[in-house]
C-alpha positions as CSV (number, residue, x, y, z in Angstrom):
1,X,20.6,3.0,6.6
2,X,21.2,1.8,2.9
3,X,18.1,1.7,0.5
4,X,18.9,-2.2,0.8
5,X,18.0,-2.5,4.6
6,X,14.8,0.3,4.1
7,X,11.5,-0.9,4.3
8,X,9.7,0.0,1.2
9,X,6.5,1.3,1.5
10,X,3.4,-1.1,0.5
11,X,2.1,-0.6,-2.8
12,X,-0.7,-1.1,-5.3
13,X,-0.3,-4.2,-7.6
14,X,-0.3,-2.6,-11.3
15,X,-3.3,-4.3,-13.0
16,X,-1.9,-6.3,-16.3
17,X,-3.6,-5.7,-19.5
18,X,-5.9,-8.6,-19.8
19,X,-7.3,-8.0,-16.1
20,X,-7.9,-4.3,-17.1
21,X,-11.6,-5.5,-17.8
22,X,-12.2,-7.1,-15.2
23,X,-11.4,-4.0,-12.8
24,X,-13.6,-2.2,-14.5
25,X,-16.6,-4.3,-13.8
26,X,-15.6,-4.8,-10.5
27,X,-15.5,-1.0,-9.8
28,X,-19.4,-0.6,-11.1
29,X,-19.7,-3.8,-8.4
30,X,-19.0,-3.9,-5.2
31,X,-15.2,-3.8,-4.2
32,X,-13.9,-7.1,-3.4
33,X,-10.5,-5.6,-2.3
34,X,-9.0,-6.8,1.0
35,X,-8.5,-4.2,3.9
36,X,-4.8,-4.8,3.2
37,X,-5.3,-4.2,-1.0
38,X,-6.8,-1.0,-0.2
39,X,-4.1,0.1,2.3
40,X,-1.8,-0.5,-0.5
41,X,-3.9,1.4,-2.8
42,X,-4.3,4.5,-0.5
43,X,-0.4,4.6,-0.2
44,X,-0.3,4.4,-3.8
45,X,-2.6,7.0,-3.9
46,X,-1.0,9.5,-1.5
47,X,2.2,8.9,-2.8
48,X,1.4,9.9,-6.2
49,X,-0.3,13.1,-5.0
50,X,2.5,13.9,-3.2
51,X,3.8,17.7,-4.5
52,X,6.9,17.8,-6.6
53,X,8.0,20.8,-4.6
54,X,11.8,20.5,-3.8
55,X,13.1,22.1,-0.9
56,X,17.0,23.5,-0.6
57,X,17.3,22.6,3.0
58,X,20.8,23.9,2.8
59,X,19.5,27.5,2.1
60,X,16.3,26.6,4.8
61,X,19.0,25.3,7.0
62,X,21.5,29.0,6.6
63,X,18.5,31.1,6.7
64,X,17.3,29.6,10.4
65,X,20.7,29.7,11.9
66,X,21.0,33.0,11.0
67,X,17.7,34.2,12.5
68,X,17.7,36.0,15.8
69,X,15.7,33.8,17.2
70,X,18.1,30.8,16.9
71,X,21.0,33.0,18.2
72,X,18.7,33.5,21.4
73,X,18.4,29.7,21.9
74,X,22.5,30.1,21.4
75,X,22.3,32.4,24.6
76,X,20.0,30.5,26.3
77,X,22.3,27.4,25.8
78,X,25.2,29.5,27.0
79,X,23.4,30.9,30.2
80,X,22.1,27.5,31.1
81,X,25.7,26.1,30.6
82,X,26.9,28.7,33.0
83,X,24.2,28.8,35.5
84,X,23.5,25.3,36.4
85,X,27.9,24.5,35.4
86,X,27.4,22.2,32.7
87,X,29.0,21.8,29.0
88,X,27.4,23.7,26.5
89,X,26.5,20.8,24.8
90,X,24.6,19.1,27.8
91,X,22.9,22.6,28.2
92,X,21.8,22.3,24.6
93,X,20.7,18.5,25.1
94,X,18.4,19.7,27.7
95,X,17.0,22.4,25.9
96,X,16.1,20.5,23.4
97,X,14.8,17.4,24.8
98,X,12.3,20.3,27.2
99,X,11.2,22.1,23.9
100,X,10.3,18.5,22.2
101,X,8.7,17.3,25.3
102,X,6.8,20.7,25.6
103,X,6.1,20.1,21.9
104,X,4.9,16.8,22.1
105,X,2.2,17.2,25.4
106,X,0.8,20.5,23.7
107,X,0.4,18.2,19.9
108,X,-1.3,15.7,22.3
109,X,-3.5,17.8,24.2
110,X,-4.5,19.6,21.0
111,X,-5.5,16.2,19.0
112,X,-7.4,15.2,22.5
113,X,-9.3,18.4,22.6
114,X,-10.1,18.1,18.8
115,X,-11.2,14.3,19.4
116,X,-13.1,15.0,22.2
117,X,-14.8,18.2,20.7
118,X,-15.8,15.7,17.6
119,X,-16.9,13.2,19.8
120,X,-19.4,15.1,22.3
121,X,-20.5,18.0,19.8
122,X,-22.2,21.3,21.8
């Protein structure tokens, strides 16, 4: 997708210098922001808090298929391919789309029990 087509996040409109005054009053007041001003200024906000911290997913990427536990995926793949007669590659389709699916009911049921636990404290 080019950065043309991307959606770009909502932002906070930057406060000119003559209306700097007036923000200032209005914070000792009540805010008058909109629901959708302040979404913008929470993204702002979280954006600029966002750590610098670059990652060299090339070296994260080397490191992991390296790992013995990827090369026993690798088996896995290769035993399911030769078990149930299937490419390799539809053996590692499956595999994958089970782990995510595993992955995404156990992320659910966790959030549930945390929401219901906050809900109906003991």
């Amino acid at each position: 997708m080019s950065s043309e087509n991307r959606p770009m996040p909502k932002t906070a409109p930057r406060p000119s210098p003559s209306s700097t005054s007036q923000t200032g009053s209005r914070a000792k007041n009540k805010s008058s922001n909109t629901p959708d001003d302040l979404a913008r200024i929470f993204n702002s906000a979280l954006v600029a808090t966002q750590t610098g911290v670059k990652r060299d997913f090339s070296s994260e990427l080397s490191e992991l298929t390296e790992s013995a536990s990827f090369k026993a995926v690798l088996n896995a793949v290769r035993q399911l391919a030769c078990v149930q007669g299937i490419p390799e590659r539809q053996a590692a389709e499956e595999i994958i789309r089970t782990f995510k699916k595993l992955d995404e009911i156990w992320s659910n049921y966790i959030s549930r029990e945390g929401l219901d636990r906050l809900r109906s404290p003991k």
